[in-house]
Structure formats: structure tokens, C-alpha cells
C-alpha positions, -999 to 999 in steps of 0.1 A, spaced: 831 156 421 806 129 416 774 130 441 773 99 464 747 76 444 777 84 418 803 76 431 832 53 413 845 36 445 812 32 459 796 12 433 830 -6 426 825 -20 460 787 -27 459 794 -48 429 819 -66 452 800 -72 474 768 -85 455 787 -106 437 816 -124 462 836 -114 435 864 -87 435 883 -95 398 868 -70 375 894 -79 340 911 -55 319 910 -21 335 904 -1 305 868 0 314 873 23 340 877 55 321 847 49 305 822 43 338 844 72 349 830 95 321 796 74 324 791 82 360 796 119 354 775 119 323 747 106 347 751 129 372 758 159 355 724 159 338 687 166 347 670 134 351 645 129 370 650 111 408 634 78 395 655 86 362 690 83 384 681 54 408 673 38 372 708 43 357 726 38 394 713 3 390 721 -5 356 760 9 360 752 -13 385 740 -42 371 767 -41 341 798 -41 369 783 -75 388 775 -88 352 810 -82 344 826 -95 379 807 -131 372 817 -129 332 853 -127 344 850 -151 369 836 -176 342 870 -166 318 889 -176 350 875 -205 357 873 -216 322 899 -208 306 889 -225 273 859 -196 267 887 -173 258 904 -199 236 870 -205 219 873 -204 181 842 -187 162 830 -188 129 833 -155 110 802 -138 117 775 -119 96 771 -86 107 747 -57 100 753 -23 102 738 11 89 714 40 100 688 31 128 655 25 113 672 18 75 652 -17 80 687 -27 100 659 -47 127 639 -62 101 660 -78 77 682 -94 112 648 -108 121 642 -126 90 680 -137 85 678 -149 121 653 -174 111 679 -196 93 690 -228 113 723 -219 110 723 -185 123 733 -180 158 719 -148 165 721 -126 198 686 -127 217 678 -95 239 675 -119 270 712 -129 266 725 -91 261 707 -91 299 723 -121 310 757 -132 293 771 -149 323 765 -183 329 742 -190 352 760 -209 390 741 -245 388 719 -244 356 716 -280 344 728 -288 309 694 -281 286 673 -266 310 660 -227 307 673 -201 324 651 -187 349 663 -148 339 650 -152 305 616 -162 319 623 -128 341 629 -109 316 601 -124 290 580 -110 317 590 -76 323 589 -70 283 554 -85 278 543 -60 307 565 -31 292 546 -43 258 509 -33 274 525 -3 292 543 14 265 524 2 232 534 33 210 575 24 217 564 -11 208 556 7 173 590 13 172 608 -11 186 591 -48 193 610 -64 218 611 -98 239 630 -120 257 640 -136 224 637 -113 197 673 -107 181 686 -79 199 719 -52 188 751 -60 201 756 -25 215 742 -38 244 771 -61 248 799 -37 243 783 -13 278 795 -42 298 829 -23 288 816 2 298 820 18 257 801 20 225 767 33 224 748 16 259 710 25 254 715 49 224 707 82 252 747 85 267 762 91 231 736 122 231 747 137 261 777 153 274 805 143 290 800 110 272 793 121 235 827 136 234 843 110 250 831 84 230 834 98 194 873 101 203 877 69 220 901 38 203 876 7 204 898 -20 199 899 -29 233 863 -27 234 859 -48 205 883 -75 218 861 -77 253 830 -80 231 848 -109 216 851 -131 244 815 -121 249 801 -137 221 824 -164 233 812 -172 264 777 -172 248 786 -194 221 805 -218 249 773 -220 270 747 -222 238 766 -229 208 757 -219 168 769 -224 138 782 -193 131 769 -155 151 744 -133 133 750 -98 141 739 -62 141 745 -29 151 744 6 135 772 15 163 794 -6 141 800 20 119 820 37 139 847 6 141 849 -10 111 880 -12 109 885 -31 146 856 -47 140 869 -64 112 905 -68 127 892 -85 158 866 -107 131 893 -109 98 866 -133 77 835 -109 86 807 -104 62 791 -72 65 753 -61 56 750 -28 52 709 -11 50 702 21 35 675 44 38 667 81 26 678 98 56 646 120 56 629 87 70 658 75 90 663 109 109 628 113 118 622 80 131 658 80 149 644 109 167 613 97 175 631 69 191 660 84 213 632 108 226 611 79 237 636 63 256 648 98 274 614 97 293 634 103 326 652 133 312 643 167 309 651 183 272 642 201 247 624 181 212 637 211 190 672 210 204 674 173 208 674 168 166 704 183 157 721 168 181 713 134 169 714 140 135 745 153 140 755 118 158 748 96 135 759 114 104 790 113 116 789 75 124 777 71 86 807 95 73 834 75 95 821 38 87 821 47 49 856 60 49 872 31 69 849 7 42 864 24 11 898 10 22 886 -25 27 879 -53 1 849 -47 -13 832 -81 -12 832 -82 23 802 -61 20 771 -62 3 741 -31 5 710 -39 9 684 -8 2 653 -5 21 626 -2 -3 643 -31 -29 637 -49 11 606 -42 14 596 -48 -21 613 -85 -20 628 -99 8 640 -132 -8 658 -115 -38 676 -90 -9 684 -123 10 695 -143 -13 721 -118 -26 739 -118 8 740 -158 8 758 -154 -24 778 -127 -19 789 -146 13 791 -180 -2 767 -193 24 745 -225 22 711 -215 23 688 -252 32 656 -258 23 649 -259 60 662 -221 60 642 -211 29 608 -221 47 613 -211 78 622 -172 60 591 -178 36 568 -180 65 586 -152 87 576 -128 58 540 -139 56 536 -137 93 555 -104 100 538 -76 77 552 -41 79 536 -23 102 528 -50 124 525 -36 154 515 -3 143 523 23 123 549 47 140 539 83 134 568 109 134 578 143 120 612 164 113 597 196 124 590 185 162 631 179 164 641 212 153 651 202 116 641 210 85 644 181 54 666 208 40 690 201 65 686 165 63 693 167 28 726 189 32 740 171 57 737 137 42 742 150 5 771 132 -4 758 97 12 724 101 -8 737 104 -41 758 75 -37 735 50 -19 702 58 -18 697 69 -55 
């Protein structure tokens, strides 16, 4: 049974009563925060670790509460027709971040900012135009989190309007991947690998919606190595999808992914040796899932971009997506991506230092378990 501060019913009603509102949606989300609840409970955090994840389950059931009050009120949101999207997918740290950065500085892309993943509902009296004081909020809290934290910066530079992964829309369904820690640990790891996400994917639909409803694009920009574990209801809830998929050598991608999940499980105790495996493991079998669901789609829905051939030339990687996706690239765009590149160097914000060994792997291991996928992408 779930400890008090854990408690289903209990935060059900907080939410309730934070909100006014009582009309949560489609009650699929409940078996998730079901498993998610006991996931957070059942493991060692830390006290300042739990009150932390009591107030995001917290925060994502109020956030939900006002989104469906805005699909009630409005019923048009749900109605709302979207462009197909662009989409990016593949291993963390495959370069995934940096080539969404650059394609996100084309007029015409509508990408997701971080402050909006935060924030998706509209906000009760916001003139037409005028910022939204939570984005100021949360610019804040980053650039302080920036000076606190600098070595996850190396990893991961983040503000209130950086591009940001979807995953952290699909938690408000209380599915997918939520901070990248949950799908690490048990009950929720299990759970999740076995779960059906069309009814996750549909929900993040009308998410991206409601965003497009209140600030409007031309067509989304997208990205999320979770993807790979839904192509195919990704691309049945999104039939005219485009999809950009990075590639790495895994030897760099593991490493680094590791690095990364282990910085943001500061409020956990664990184990760095035991805590590789276990996220090699995880993502390996994302890649081996979202490979076999795309080897029975139509191959020019996709186009793979490698990292280095990134690296080495930006514009010639971008401008194979454009074609391959029949998109119009302006002037406008191509200056606005020129400069990004000149003003973003690798490395910017420093050099993230990382090794296999402190995880508990070997690049033997790396190399076995991803044979198959590095002969046939990363060659």
C-alpha cells in the first residue's frame, strides 16, 4: 500500500482542489500514476527527493484538470487540424538536440519550447499578445539552475525557450518516458515497455493542439528519442509525418546517456556500476523496437541523418531533410540557420567528460549489444 504523501486518492483530491476543477478526461491515465506513484515510493530517494516528485505528480494532475477544462470549454482545440509534423527521433546524445536547435530556427517551424512542456494550458485572463508570466518563471529558475549546476549544463543547455522533447508532454498522461529516471526504475520500467501508447499518443495530440490553438505555427517541429518506441502510433495518430532519424556509434551515445540519467538521479541512492546496464539495456531495446516497426513503413517517410556527416556539415544534412520532405526552405530560413551554426560551436558550453567504465560496461558490451544496428547505420 502506498505511504500517505503517495497516496492515489489523496493527490486526486489535492489537484481538485487547487484547481476548482474536478474533470480529469480519459481515465486511462490512471493506471499509469497508479504504477508511477508506487515507482516513487517504492524506491530510496532521498526526503527532499520525494517531496520533489509528490509535487510534480502533482503539478502534471492540476496541469491536466485546466488542459481539460480548456477542451471543454473550447471545443474547437480538439477539432483543430495540424500540419503533419517533422519529427526526430534516435539515441539520446546522437546530435538528436542539436540538429532540432538549428531546424527550429526556420520561420516556418513551430517547435515545442521547454517553457510550454511546463505550461500547456492556457493561461485564465492572458491578453491576446502579451507574455505569459510562467515563462518569465520559469526563464528564471533555469538561468539560476544554469549557475548552480554548470556541468549538467554541459550536457543539456536549457531555458525557458530552448526547444525542448516532447516526452515531457506525453507525462501529463501520465505515460512515455517523464524525466528519463522512471523508465529506469521498477515498477514503472516494466510497466512501460509493455504498455499500448495509442492512447497516449492520441492525448499528446490534442496537446500540441491546444498549443497550436493558443500560439499558432506553420507546421510542429518535433523530437524525442522516446519515439522509437511508437512509431507505429505515432505515425497513425500523424499519417503525413516526416521522420529524422540521428545516429551515433553507440560507444559515444551510451556513455554520455549515462552520464546524463545519473545526473538527474541526484535525489536517488544507486549504484554507477549497476546503473549502466540497466540503461543500456533501455534504450537498446527502444532502438531494436523503432527499427522493426520502421522496416514496415514507407521508406521516404524517413530520412538518417549521421552524426559526424552533422557535425562536419550542417547545411548539406539539412538540406537533405527539406528535400526528402518536399519542404520550402526561404532565404529568410537559410540565414537565420547560417548564423545559428556560427554562433553555436560544439562544445559550447563545455566539453562534457564521461567514461563507460564508471557505469559498469565495457565497449565490448556496447559493441555486442548494438552489433546488428552498427553495421547497418553507423558504418
Amino acid at each position: 500500500m502506498a505511504s500517505r504523501e503517495f497516496d492515489e486518492a489523496t493527490l486526486l483530491e489535492e489537484a481538485r482542489q487547487t484547481t476548482g476543477l474536478k474533470d480529469f478526461g480519459p481515465e486511462e491515465f490512471r493506471e499509469g500514476l497508479r504504477v508511477l506513484l508506487e515507482t516513487y515510493d517504492g524506491q530510496p530517494f532521498t526526503e527532499k527527493g520525494r517531496a520533489r516528485n509528490r509535487r510534480r505528480v502533482l503539478q502534471l494532475l492540476a496541469t491536466r484538470l485546466r488542459a481539460q477544462a480548456a477542451f471543454n470549454n473550447f471545443p474547437e482545440i480538439q477539432k483543430r487540424e495540424l500540419a503533419p509534423p517533422t519529427i526526430l527521433t534516435g539515441l539520446p546524445r546522437s546530435g538528436t538536440s542539436a540538429l532540432f536547435n538549428l531546424l527550429a530556427t526556420d520561420p516556418t517551424a513551430r517547435a515545442l519550447l521547454l517553457w510550454e512542456t511546463q505550461f500547456p494550458d492556457p493561461l485564465e485572463g492572458l491578453a491576446p499578445g502579451a507574455s505569459d508570466p510562467r515563462r518569465d518563471a520559469i526563464e528564471a529558475y533555469y538561468k539560476k539552475s544554469r549557475e548552480k549546476n554548470p556541468e549538467f549544463t554541459k550536457i543539456h543547455f536549457a531555458s525557458a525557450d530552448t526547444p525542448e522533447e516532447c516526452v515531457l508532454l506525453h507525462a501529463y498522461s501520465f505515460n512515455g518516458v517523464h524525466l528519463g529516471i522512471e523508465v529506469m526504475l521498477e515498477p514503472y520500467a516494466s510497466w512501460y515497455q509493455d504498455q499500448d501508447l495509442r492512447p497516449m499518443y492520441r492525448e499528446y495530440h490534442d496537446y500540441l493542439r491546444l498549443l497550436d490553438w493558443q500560439r499558432p505555427g506553420e507546421r510542429w517541429l518535433l523530437k524525442a528519442p522516446a519515439h522509437m518506441w511508437a512509431i507505429e502510433a505515432m505515425i497513425e495518430e500523424f499519417p503525413g509525418v516526416g521522420v529524422v532519424w540521428s545516429h551515433r556509434d553507440p560507444l559515444r551515445c551510451v556513455a554520455s546517456i549515462c552520464s546524463m540519467t545519473a545526473a538527474l538521479m541526484k535525489d536517488l541512492a544507486f549504484e554507477k556500476k549497476a546503473l549502466g546496464p540497466v540503461v543500456m539495456e533501455f534504450y537498446a531495446k527502444s532502438l531494436d523496437r523503432g527499427l522493426a516497426a520502421r522496416a514496415s513503413q514507407d521508406p521516404a517517410r524517413f530520412v538518417d541523418v549521421q552524426h559526424d556527416e552533422f557535425v562536419a556539415n550542417a547545411t548539406a544534412a539539412v538540406s537533405r531533410i527539406y528535400r526528402q520532405f518536399d519542404l520550402d526552405r526561404s532565404e529568410d530560413a537559410v540565414a537565420a540557420m547560417e548564423r545559428h551554426v556560427r554562433e553555436h560551436p560544439q562544445n559550447k558550453h563545455g566539453r562534457h567528460e564521461y567514461g563507460l567504465e564508471e557505469f559498469g560496461l565495457t565497449p565490448s558490451q556496447v559493441r555486442d549489444r548494438f552489433a546488428g544496428y552498427i553495421d547497418d547505420f553507423t558504418k
